[in-house]
PyMOL commands that place a pseudoatom at each C-alpha (Angstrom):
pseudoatom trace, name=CA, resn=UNK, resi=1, chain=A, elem=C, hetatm=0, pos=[15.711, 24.715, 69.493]
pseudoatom trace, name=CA, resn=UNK, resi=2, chain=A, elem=C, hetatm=0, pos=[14.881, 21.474, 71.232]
pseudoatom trace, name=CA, resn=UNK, resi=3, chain=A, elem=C, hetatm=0, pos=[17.379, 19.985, 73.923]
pseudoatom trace, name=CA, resn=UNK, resi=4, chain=A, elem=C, hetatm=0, pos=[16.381, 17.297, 76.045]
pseudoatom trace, name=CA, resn=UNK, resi=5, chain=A, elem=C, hetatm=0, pos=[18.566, 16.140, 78.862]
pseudoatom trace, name=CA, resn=UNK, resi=6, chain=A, elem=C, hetatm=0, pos=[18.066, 12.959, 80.843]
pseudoatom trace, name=CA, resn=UNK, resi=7, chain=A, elem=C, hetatm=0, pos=[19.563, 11.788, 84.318]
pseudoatom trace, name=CA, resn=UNK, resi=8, chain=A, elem=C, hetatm=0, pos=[19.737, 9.288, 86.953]
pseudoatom trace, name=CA, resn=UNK, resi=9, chain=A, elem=C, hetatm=0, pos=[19.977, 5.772, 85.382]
pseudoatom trace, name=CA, resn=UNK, resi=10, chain=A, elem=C, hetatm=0, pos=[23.296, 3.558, 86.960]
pseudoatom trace, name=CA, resn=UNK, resi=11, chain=A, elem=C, hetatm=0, pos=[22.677, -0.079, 87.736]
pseudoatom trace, name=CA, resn=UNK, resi=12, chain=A, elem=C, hetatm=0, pos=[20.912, -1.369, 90.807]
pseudoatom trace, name=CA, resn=UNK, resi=13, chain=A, elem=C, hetatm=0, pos=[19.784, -5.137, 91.484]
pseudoatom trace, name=CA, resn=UNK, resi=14, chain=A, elem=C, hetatm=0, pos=[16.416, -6.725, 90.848]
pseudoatom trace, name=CA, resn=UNK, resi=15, chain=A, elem=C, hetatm=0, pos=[13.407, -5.334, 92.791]
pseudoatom trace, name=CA, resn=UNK, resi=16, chain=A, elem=C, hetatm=0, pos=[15.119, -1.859, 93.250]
pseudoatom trace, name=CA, resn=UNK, resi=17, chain=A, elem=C, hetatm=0, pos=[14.500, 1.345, 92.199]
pseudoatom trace, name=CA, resn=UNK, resi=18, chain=A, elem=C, hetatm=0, pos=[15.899, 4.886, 90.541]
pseudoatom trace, name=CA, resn=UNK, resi=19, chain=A, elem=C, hetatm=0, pos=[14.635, 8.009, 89.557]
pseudoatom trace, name=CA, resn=UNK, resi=20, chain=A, elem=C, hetatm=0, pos=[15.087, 9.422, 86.146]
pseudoatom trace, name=CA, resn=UNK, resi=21, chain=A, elem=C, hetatm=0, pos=[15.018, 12.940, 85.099]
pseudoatom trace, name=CA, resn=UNK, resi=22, chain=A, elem=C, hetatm=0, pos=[14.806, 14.929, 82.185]
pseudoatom trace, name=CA, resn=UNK, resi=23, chain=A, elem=C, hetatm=0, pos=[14.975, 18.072, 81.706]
pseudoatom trace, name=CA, resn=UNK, resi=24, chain=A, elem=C, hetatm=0, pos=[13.754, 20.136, 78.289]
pseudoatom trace, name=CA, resn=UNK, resi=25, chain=A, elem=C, hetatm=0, pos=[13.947, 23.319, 76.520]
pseudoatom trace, name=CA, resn=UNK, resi=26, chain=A, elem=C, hetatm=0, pos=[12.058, 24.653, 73.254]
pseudoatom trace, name=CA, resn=UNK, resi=27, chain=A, elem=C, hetatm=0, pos=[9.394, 22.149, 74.198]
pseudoatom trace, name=CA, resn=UNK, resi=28, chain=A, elem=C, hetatm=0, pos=[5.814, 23.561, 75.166]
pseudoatom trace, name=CA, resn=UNK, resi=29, chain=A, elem=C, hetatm=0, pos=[4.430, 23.030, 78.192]
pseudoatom trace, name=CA, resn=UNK, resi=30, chain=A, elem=C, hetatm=0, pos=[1.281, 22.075, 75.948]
pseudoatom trace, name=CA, resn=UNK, resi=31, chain=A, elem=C, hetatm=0, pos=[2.823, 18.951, 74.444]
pseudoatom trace, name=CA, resn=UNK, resi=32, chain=A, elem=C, hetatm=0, pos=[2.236, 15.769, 75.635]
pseudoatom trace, name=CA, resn=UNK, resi=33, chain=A, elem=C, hetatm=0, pos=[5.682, 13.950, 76.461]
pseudoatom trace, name=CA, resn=UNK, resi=34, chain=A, elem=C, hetatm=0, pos=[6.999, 10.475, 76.780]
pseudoatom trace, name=CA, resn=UNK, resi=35, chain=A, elem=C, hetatm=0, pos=[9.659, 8.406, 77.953]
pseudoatom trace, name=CA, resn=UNK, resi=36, chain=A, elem=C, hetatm=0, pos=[11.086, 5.724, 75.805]
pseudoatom trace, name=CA, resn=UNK, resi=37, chain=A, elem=C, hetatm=0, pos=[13.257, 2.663, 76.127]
pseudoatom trace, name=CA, resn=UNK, resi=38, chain=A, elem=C, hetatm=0, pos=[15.841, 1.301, 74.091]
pseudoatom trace, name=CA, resn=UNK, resi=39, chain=A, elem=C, hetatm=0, pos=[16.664, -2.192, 74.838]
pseudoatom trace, name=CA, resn=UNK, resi=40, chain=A, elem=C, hetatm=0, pos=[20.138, -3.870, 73.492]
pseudoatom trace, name=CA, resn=UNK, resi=41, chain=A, elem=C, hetatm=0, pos=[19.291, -4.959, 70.087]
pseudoatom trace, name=CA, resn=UNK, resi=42, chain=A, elem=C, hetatm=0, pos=[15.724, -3.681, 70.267]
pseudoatom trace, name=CA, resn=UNK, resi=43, chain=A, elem=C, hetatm=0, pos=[13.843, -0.679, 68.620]
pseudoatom trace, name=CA, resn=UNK, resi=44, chain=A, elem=C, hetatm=0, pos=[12.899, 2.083, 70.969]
pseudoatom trace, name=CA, resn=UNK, resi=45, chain=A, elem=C, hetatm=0, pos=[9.845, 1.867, 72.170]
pseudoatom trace, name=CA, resn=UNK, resi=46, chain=A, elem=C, hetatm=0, pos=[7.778, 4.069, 74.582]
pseudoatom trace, name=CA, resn=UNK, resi=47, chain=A, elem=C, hetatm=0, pos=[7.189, 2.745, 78.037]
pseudoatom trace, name=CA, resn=UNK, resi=48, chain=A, elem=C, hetatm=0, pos=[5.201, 6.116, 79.904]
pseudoatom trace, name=CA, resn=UNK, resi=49, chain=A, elem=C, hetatm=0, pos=[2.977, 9.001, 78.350]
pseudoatom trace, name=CA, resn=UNK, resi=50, chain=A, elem=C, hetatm=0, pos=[1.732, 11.808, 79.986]
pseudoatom trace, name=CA, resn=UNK, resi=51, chain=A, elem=C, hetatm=0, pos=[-0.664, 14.484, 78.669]
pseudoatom trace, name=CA, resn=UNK, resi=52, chain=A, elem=C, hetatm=0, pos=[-0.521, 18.433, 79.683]
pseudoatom trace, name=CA, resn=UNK, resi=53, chain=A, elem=C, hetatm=0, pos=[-3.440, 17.928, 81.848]
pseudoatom trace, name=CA, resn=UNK, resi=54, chain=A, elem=C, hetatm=0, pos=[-1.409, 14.775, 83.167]
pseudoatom trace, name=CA, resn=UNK, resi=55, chain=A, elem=C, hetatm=0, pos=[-2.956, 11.756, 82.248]
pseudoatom trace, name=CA, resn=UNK, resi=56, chain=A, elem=C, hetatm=0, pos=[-0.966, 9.387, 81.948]
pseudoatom trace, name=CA, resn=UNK, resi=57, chain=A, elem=C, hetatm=0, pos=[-0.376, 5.649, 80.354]
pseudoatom trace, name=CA, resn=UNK, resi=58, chain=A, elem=C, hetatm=0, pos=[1.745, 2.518, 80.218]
pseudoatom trace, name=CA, resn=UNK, resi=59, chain=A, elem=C, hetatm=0, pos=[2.953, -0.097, 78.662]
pseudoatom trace, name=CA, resn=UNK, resi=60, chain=A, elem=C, hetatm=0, pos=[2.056, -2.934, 80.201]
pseudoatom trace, name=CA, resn=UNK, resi=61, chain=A, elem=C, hetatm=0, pos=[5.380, -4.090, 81.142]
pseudoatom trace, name=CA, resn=UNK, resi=62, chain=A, elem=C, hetatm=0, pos=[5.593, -1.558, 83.306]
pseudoatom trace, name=CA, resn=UNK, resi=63, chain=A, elem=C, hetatm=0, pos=[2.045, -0.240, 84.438]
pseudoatom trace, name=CA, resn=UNK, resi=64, chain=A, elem=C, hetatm=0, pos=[1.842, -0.868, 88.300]
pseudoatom trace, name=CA, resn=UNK, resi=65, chain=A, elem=C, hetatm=0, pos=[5.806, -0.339, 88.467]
pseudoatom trace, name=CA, resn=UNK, resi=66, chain=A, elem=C, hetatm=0, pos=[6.582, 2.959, 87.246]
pseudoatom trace, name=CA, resn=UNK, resi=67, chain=A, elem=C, hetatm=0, pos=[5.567, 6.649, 87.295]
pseudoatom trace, name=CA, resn=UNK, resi=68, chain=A, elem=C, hetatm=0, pos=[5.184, 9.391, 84.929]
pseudoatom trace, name=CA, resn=UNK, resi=69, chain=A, elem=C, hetatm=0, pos=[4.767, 13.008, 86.494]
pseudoatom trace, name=CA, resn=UNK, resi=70, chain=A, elem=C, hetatm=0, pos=[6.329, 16.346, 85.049]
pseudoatom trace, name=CA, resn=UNK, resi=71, chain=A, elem=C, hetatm=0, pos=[6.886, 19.397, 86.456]
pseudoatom trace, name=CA, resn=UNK, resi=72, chain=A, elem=C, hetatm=0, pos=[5.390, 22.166, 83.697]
pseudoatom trace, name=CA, resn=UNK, resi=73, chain=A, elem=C, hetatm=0, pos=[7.086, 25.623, 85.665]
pseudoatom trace, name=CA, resn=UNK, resi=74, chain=A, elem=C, hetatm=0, pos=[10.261, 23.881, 85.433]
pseudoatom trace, name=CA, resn=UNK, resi=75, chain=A, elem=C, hetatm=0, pos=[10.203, 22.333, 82.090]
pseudoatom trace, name=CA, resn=UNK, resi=76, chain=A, elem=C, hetatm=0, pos=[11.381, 18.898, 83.652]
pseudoatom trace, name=CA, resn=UNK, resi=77, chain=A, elem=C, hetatm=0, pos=[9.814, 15.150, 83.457]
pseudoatom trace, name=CA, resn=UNK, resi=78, chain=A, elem=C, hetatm=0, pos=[10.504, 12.406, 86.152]
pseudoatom trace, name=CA, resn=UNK, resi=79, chain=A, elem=C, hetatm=0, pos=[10.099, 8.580, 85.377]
pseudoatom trace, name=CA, resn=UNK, resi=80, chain=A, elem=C, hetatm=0, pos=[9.840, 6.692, 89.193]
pseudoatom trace, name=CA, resn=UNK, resi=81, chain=A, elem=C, hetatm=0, pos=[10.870, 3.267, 88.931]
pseudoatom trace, name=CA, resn=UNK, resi=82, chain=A, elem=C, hetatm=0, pos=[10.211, 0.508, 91.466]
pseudoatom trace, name=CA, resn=UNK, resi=83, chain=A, elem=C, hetatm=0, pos=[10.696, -3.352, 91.739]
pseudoatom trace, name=CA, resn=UNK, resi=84, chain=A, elem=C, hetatm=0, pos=[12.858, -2.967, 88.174]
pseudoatom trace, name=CA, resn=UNK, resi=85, chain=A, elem=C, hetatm=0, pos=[13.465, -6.100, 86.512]
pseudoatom trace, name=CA, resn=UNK, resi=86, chain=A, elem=C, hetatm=0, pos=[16.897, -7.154, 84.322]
pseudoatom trace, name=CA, resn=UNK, resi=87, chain=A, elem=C, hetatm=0, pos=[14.265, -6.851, 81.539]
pseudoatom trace, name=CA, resn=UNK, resi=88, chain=A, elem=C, hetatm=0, pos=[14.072, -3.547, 81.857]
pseudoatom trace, name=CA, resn=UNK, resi=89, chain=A, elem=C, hetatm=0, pos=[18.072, -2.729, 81.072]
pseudoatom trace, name=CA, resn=UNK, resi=90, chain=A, elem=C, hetatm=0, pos=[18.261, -0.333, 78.256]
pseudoatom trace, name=CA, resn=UNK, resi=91, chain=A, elem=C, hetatm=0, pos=[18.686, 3.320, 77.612]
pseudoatom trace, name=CA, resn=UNK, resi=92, chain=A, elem=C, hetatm=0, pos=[15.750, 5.569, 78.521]
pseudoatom trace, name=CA, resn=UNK, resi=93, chain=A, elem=C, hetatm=0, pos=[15.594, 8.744, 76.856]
pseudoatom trace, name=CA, resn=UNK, resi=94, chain=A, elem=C, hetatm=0, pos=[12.593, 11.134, 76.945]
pseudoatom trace, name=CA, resn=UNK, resi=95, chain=A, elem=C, hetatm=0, pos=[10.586, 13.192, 73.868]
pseudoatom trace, name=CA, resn=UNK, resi=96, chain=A, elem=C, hetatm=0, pos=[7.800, 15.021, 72.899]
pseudoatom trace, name=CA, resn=UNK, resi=97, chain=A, elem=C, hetatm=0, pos=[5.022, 12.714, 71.617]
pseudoatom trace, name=CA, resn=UNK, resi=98, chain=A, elem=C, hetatm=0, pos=[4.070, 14.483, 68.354]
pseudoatom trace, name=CA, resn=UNK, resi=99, chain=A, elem=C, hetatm=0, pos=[7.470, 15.020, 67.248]
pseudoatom trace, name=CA, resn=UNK, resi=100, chain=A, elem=C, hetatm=0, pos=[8.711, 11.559, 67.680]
pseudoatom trace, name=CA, resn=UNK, resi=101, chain=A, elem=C, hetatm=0, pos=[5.604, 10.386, 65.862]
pseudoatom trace, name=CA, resn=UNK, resi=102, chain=A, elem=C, hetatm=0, pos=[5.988, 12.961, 62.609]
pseudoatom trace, name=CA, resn=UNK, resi=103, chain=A, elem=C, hetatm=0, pos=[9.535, 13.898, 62.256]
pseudoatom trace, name=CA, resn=UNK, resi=104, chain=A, elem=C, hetatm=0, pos=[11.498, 10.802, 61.088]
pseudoatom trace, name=CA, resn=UNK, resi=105, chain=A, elem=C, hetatm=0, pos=[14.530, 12.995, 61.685]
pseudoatom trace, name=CA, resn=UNK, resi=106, chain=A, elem=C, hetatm=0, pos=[13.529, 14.042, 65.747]
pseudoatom trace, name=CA, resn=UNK, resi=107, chain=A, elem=C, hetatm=0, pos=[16.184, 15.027, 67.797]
pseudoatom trace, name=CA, resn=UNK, resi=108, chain=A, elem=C, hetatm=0, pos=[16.731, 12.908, 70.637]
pseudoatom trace, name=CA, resn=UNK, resi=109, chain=A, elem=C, hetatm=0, pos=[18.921, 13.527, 73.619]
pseudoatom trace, name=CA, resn=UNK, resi=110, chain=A, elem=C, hetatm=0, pos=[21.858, 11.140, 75.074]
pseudoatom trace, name=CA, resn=UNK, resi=111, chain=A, elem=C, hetatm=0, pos=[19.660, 9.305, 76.861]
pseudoatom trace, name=CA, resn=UNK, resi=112, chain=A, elem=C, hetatm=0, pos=[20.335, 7.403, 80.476]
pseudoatom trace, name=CA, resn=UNK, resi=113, chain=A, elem=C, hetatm=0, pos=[21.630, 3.793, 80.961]
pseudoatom trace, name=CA, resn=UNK, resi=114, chain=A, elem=C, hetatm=0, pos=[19.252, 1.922, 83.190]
pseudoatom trace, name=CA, resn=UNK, resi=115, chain=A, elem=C, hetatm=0, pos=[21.133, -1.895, 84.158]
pseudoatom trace, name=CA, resn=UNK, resi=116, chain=A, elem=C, hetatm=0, pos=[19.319, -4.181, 86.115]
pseudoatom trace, name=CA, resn=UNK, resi=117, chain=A, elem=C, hetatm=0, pos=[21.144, -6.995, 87.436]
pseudoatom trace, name=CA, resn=UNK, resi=118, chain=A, elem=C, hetatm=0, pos=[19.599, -10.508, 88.057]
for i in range(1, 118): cmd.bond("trace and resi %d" % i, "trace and resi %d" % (i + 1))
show_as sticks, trace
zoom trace
């Protein structure tokens, strides 16, 4: 069974930064995973990808910003943010790439509020 636990969102001003954390079960350490972003009144959308050899990838409003590295012996993912921006205020939740993209019913975990403030 899948559980997916993220931590470490809170609000900060402009140009900070914060760590997020998640941390998984009944995921393989063979599956590429992902963080995502949920934006008020916006579809989720993913904003880091990492492979299991870790490569990773961006969107572009965020590539230069923030960081994608997991940690396979402890079954955990970390998302490093620097210079955030009120634009990136939402909920950030992480996932495993294939089952987000085939299972229309994936389970997701609570997520963590990120709030930027102007």
């Amino acid at each position: 069974q899948v559980q997916l636990v993220e931590s470490g969102g809170g609000l900060v001003q402009a140009g900070g930064s914060l760590r997020l954390s998640c941390m998984y079960s009944g995921i393989s350490a063979l599956n590429a995973m992902a963080w995502y972003r949920q934006a008020p009144g916006k579809q989720r959308e993913m904003v880091a990808f990492i492979s299991r050899q870790e490569g990773t990838s961006y969107s572009d409003s965020v590539k230069g910003r923030f960081t994608i590295s997991r940690d396979n012996a402890e079954n955990a993912m970390y998302l490093e943010m620097n210079n955030l921006k009120p634009e990136d205020t939402g909920v950030y939740y992480c996932n495993d790439v294939v089952r987000v993209m085939t299972d229309q019913n994936v389970y997701w975990g609570q997520g963590t509020q990120v709030t930027v403030s102007s």
